[in-house]
N, C-alpha and C positions, 0 to 999 in steps of 0.2 A: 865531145859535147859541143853543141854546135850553140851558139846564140843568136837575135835580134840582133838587127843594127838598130838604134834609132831612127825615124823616119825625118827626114833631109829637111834643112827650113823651109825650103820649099813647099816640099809633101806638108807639113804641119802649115803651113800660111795655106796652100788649100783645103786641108782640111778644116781650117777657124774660118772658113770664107762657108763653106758646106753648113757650118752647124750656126754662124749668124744667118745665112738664109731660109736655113731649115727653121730654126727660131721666130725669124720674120715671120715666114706663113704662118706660124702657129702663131703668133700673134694677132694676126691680118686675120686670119677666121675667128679667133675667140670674140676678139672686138664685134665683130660679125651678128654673131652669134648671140651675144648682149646688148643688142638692141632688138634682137626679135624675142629672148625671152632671158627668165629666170638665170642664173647662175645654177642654183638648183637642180634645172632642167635640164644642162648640157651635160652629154654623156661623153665620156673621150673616144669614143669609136665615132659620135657626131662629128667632133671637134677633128681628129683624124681627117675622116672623109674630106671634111671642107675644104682642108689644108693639102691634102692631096698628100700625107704624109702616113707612115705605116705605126702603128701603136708601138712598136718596140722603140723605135726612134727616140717618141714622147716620152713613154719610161725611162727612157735613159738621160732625160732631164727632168723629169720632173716625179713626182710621186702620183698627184692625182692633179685636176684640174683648179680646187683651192689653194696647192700650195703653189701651180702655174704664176695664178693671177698673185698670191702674197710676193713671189720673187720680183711681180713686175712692177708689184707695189714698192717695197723696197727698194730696188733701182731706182723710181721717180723719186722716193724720197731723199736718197742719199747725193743724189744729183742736185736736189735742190737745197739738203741743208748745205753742201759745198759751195751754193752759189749764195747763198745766206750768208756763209762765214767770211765770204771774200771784201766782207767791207768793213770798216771798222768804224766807232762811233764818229770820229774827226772827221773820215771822209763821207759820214751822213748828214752832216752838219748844213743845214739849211738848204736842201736838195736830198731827198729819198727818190725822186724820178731814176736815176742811175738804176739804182739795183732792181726797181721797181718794173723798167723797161725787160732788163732782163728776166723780171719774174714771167711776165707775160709772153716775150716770147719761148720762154720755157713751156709758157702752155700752149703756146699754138704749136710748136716744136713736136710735143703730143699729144694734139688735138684728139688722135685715133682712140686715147685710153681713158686721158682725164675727162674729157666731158661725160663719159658713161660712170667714171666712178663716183662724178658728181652729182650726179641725179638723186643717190638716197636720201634717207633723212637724215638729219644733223645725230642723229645715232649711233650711225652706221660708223666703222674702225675709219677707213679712207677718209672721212669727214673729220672724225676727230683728231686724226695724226695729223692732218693740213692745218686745221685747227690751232693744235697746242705746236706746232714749228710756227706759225706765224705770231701767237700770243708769245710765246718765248722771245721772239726777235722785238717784239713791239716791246715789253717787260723790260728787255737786258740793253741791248744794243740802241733799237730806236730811240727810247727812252733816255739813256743816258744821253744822247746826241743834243739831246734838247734841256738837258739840267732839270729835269724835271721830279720832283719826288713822291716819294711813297707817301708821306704823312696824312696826306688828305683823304677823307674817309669815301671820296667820291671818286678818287684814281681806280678803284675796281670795276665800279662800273660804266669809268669814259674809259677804259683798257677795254673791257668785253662789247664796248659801242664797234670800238677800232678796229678788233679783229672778226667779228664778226660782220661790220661792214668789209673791210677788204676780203674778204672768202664770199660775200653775197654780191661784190663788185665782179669777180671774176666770174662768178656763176652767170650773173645776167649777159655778161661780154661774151662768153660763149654759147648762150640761148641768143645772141645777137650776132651772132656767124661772126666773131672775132673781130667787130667793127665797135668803135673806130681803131684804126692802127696803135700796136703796142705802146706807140711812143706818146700817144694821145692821153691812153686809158692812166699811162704813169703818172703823168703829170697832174691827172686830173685825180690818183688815186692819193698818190704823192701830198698834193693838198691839204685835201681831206683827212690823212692822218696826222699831217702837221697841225693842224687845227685840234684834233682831237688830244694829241698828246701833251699841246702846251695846256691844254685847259687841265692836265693831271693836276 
């Protein structure tokens, strides 16, 4: 009886270098692909072609083309609640620019995905997950930073002023070709929600 050896760290580091590239493309064209049309519309033998990659490949990551784009949904998200949890209310304490900074370059980081997943309407899933991860951090974290409470029957909606200003901040920074620089947008976003939150 003969067996397999394992393939050498080697052999497997280039194979994880082969299927991030392969990934790449397929990325690179979908992005593509959703600014010329529908989601809808894209077929995977399109999405193939463009990427210069063969349909059995893409099968073997992914099922169809919506569960593509939800895995790379996923990623963003979990990338970013990570960068979310990395502060804690003491260190928000009269300065949100920190985390704020990196939120931004977060987006420009992937300029390639977020600005198309931004385009829908406030209806659309992408919308609302961004949505309820920023109202949760302004709710738990922000909030507490600032001693601020629940009682007031008008904290619901200086809360829904706050996060839906910062998601319509980001939107217009990137209908504004990522200008001015992250560390600007922070400060200036930074602000604005400190204003908003003491008035809970």
């Amino acid at each position: 009886m003969s067996f397999t050896s394992p393939p050498s760290p080697a052999a497997a580091q280039d194979q994880d270098r082969r299927v991030r590239r392969t990934k790449a493309r397929l990325r690179q064209a979908l992005t593509q692909l959703l600014r010329e049309k529908d989601l809808r519309s894209i077929t995977v033998r399109e999405l193939t072609d463009r990427a210069d990659v063969n349909r059995g490949t893409f099968y073997a990551h992914y099922k169809d083309i919506y569960d593509m784009l939800e895995q790379y949904e996923n990623q963003l998200f979990d990338s970013l609640g990570d960068l979310l949890s990395g502060y804690t209310p003491q260190q928000l304490q009269g300065d949100l620019s920190p985390v704020l900074e990196k939120v931004f370059l977060f987006v420009e980081d992937n300029r390639d995905l977020i600005p198309i997943l931004l385009t829908g309407q406030a209806k659309d899933p992408f919308f609302q997950r961004l949505y309820a991860v920023i109202r949760e951090k302004c709710a738990g974290d922000w909030r507490g930073a600032y001693s601020v409470g629940e009682e007031d029957p008008s904290s619901a909606y200086a809360l829904e002023f706050v996060v839906c200003g910062t998601v319509g901040l980001v939107q217009s920074w990137m209908r504004n070709g990522l200008q001015p620089p992250a560390s600007e947008m922070a400060v200036f976003t930074g602000r604005l929600i400190q204003q908003g939150l003491t008035s809970l």
